[in-house]
KEKEKE-447609 format. One record per residue (C-alpha): residue number from 0; residue in three letters; z, x, y. Coordinates in nm, 2 decimals, always signed. Layout:
N
seq:type:c3:c1:c2
NUM:Ala:Z:X:Y
...
This chain:
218
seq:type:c3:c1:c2
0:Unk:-8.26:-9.91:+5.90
1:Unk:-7.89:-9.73:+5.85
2:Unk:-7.67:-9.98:+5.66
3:Unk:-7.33:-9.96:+5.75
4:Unk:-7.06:-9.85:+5.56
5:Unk:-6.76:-10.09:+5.46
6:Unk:-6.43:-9.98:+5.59
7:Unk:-6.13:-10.02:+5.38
8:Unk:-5.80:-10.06:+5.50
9:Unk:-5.57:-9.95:+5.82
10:Unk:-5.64:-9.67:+6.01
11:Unk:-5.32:-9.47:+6.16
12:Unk:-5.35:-9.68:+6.48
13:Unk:-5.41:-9.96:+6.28
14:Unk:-5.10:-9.94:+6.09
15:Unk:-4.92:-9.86:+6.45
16:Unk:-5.03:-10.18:+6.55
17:Unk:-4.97:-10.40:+6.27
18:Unk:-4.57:-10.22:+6.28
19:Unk:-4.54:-10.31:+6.67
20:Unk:-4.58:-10.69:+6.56
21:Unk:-4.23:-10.66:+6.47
22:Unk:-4.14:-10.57:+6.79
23:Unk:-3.94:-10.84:+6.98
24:Unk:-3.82:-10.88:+7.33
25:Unk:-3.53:-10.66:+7.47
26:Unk:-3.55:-10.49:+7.16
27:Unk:-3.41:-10.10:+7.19
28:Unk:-3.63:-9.88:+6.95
29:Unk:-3.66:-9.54:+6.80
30:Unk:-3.99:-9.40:+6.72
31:Unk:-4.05:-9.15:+6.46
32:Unk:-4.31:-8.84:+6.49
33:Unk:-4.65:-8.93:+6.35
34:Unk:-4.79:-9.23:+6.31
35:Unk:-4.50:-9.43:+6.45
36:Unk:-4.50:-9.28:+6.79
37:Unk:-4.85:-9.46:+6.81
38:Unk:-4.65:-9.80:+6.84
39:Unk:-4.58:-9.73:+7.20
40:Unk:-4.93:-9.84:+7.24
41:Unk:-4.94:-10.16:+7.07
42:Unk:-4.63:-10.30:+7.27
43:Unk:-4.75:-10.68:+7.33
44:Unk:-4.83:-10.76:+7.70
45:Unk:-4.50:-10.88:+7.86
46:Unk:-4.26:-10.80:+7.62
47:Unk:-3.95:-10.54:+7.73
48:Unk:-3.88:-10.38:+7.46
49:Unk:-3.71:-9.98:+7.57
50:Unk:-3.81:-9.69:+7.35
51:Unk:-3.47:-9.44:+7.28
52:Unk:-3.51:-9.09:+7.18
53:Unk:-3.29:-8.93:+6.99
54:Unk:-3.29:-8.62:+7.23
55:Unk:-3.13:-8.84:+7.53
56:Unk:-3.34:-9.02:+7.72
57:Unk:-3.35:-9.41:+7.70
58:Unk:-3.68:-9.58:+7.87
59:Unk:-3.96:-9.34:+7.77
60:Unk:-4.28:-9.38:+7.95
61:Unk:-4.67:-9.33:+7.86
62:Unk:-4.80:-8.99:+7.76
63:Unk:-4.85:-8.82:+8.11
64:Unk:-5.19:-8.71:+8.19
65:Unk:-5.25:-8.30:+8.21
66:Unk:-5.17:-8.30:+8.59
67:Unk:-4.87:-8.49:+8.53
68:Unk:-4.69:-8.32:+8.28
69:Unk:-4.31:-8.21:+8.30
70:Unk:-4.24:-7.99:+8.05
71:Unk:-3.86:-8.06:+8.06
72:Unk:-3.93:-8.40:+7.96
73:Unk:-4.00:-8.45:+7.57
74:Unk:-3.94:-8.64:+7.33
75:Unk:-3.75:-8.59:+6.95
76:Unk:-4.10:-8.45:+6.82
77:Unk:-4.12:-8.24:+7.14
78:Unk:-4.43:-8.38:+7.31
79:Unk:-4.41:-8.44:+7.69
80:Unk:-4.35:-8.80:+7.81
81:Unk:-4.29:-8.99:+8.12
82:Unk:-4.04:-9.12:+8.25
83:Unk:-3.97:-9.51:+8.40
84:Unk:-3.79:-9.63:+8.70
85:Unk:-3.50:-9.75:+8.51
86:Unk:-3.47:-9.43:+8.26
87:Unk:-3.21:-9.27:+8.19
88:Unk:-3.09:-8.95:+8.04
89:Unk:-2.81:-8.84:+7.84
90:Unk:-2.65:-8.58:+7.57
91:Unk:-2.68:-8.59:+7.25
92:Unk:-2.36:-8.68:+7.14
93:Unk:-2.36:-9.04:+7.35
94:Unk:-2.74:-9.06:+7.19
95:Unk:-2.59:-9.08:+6.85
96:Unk:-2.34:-9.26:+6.96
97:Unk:-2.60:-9.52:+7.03
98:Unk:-2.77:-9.48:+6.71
99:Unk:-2.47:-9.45:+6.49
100:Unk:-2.30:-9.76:+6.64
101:Unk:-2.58:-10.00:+6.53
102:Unk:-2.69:-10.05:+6.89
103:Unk:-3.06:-9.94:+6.81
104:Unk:-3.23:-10.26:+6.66
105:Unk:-3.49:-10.09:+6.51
106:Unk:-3.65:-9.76:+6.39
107:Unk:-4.03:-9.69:+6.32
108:Unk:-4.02:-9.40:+6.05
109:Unk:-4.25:-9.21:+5.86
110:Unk:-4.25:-9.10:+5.48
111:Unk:-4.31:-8.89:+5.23
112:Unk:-4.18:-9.12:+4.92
113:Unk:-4.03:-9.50:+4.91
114:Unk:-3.85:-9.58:+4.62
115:Unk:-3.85:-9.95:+4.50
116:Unk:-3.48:-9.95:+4.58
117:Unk:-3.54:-9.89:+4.95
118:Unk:-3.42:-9.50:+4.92
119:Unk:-3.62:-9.28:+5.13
120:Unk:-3.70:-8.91:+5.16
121:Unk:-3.87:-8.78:+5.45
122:Unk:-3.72:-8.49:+5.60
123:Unk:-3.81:-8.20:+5.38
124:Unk:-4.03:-8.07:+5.08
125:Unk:-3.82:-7.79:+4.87
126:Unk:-4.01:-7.43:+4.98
127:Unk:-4.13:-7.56:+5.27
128:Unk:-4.00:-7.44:+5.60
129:Unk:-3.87:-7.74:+5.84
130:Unk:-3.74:-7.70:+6.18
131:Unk:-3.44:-7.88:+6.12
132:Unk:-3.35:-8.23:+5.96
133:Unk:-3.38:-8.42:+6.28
134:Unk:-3.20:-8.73:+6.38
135:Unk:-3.39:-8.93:+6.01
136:Unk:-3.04:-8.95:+5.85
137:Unk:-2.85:-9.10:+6.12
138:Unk:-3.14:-9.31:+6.23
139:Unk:-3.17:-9.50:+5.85
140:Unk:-2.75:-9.52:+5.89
141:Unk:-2.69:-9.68:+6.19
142:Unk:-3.02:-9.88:+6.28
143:Unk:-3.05:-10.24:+6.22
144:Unk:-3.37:-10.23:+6.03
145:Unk:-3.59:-9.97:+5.90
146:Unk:-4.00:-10.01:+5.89
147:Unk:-4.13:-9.71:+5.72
148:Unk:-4.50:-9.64:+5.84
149:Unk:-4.70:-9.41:+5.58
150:Unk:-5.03:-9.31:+5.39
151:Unk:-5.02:-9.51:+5.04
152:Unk:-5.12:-9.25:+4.88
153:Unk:-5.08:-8.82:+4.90
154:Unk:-5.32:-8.55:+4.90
155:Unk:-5.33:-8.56:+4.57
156:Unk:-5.37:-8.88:+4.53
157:Unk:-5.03:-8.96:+4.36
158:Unk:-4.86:-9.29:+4.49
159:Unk:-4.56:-9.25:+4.73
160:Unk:-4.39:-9.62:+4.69
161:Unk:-4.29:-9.54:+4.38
162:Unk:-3.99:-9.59:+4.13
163:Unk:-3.76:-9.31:+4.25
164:Unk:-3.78:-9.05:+4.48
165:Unk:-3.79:-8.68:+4.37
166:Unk:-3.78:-8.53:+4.71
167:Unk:-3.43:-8.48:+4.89
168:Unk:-3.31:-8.84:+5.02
169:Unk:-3.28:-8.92:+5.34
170:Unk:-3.08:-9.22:+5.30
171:Unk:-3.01:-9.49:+4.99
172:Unk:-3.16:-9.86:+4.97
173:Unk:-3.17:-9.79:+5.35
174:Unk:-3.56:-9.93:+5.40
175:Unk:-3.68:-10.27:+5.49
176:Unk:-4.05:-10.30:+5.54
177:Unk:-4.34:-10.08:+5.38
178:Unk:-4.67:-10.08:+5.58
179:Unk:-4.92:-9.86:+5.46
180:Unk:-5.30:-9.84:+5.48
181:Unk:-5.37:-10.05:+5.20
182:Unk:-5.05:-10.32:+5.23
183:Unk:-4.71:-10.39:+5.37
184:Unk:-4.44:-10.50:+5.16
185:Unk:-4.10:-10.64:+5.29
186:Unk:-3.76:-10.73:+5.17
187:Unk:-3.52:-11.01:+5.28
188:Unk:-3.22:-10.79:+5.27
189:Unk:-3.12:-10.53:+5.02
190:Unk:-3.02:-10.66:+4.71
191:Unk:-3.41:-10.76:+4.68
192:Unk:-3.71:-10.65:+4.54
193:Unk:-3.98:-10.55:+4.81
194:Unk:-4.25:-10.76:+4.78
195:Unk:-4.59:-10.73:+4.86
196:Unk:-4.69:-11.00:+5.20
197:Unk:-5.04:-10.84:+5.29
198:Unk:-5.30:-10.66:+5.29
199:Unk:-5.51:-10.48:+5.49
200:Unk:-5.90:-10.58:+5.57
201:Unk:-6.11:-10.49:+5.25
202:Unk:-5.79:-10.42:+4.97
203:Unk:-5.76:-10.62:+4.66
204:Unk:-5.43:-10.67:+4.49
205:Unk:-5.53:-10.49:+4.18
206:Unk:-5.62:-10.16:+4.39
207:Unk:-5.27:-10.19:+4.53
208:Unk:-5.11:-10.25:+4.21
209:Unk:-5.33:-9.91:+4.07
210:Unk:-5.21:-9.67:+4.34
211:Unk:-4.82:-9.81:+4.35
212:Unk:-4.62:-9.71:+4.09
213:Unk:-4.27:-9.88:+4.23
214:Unk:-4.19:-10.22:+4.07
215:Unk:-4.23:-10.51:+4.34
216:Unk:-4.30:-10.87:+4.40
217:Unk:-4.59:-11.05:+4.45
């Protein structure tokens, strides 16, 4: 008889879903590419909430089906979407306008470091070619809160919440809420420490505190 094999911690979808319970109703929300474009999918039954993408279009539908694709409809990441009955499109410049006027409530990001003071880099690894720096920097500028959705650890195995970031920032003491696949961590505001408010199925605190190397509450 096969025994079956423990899990521990979040899967991507998992961590999708556990972000999209900070969704709340009539919120407007940007998704970032990767993991956090999964949230669409974890949108609580009944609850509005209108997904904005940065390349000007407000009210983004599913993810068409092969026989339904437009190809002049994408998204920031430059996948094909759908559009809804009360969509709507845009240019760029009245997008950012949205975005840098704080009327976004919330952004879903991903990450390649977290440092304890909420600084974030996530747009670009030195040598590394990039096809631009995206709309990350106004996002973490002009959004009401900032959840950044990422692996707890690297290839390599090195932490990525840790004390300072030595990748090129994308904004300063600009992040509110950590999840990862071990744990999520979350400030009140930020003059705080983050601090560390659960974890995922399976995760001890001391395995946590092993693969973190940023300074936070618990």
């Amino acid at each position: 008889m096969a025994t079956q094999v423990e899990t521990k911690g979040w899967t991507r979808d998992q961590m999708a879903a556990r972000a999209a319970k900070e969704l709340k109703d009539g919120f407007y929300v940007n998704l970032g590419i990767g993991i956090p474009t999964l949230v669409a999918n974890h949108v609580p039954p009944g609850m509005t909430v209108t997904l904005q993408s940065e390349n000007g279009m407000l009210g983004i539908g599913p993810f068409p089906y092969d026989d339904e694709v437009d190809p002049d409809l994408i998204n920031a990441g430059k996948q094909t979407i759908s559009q809804l009955p009360q969509s709507s499109f845009f240019d760029s410049a009245q997008s950012f306008a949205m975005i840098r006027g704080g009327h976004i409530d919330l952004a879903v990001l991903g990450g390649m470091e977290v440092a304890e003071n909420g600084d974030l880099a996530n747009w670009m690894v030195p040598g590394k070619m990039i096809k631009g720096m995206g709309g990350a920097m106004d996002l973490v500028a002009g959004v009401k809160k900032i959840i950044v959705v990422m692996e707890h650890v690297s290839k390599d195995g090195s932490p990525k919440f840790i004390p300072e970031c030595s990748l090129p920032l994308t904004g300063k003491n600009v992040v509110d809420m950590i999840i990862t696949d071990l744990a999520v961590f979350q400030r009140p505001d930020h003059d705080s420490n983050f601090r560390l408010v659960e974890l995922a199925p399976g995760v001890t605190r001391d395995e946590v505190r092993a693969k973190t190397g940023a300074k936070y509450d618990e």
